[in-house]
N, C-alpha and C positions, 0 to 999 in steps of 0.2 A: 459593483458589488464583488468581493469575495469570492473565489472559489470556494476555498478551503475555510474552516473556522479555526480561531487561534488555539482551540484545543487540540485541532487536529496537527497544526504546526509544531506546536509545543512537546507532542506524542513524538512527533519525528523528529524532533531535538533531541529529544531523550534516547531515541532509540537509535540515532545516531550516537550519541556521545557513550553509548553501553556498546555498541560498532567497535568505535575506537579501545575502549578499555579492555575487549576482547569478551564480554562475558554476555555478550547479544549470541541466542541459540534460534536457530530455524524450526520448525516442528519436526522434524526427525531428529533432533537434537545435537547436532553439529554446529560448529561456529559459522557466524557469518560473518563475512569477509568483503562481502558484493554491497555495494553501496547503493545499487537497486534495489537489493534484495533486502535492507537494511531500513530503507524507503517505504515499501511495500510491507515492510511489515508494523511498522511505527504506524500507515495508514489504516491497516487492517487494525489495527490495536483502537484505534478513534474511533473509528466506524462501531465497532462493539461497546466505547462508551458512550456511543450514543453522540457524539461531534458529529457538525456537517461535513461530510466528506461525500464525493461524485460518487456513481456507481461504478462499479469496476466498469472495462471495456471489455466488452463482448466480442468473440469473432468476428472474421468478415460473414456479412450478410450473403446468403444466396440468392441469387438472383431468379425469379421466374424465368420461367422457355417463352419465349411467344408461341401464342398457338395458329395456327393455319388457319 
């Protein structure tokens, strides 16, 4: 099965190929340039229409102390 749903691919198509034409803006409003960043935003854009997209990853987990 799928990770991703082809809505949420098709998001990252677009949001690349708005990458490439230069006119893709980051939320501070700056161009983006970063092909991750490019990535991550095309996902986030899915995720809000409601496409199956994974949850973001969380930090590393802490670990419990053993206790004595």
């Amino acid at each position: 099965m799928a990770t991703y749903s082809k809505a949420a691919s098709k998001s990252v198509e677009s949001t690349m190929r708005r990458r490439k034409a230069g006119t893709l803006k980051s939320g501070s409003g700056k161009t983006v340039r970063s092909r991750k960043q490019a990535i991550a935003i095309g996902l986030n854009e899915a995720r809000e229409e409601g496409a199956k997209v994974p949850r973001k990853a969380s930090g590393p987990r802490k670990r419990a102390s053993k206790k004595r």
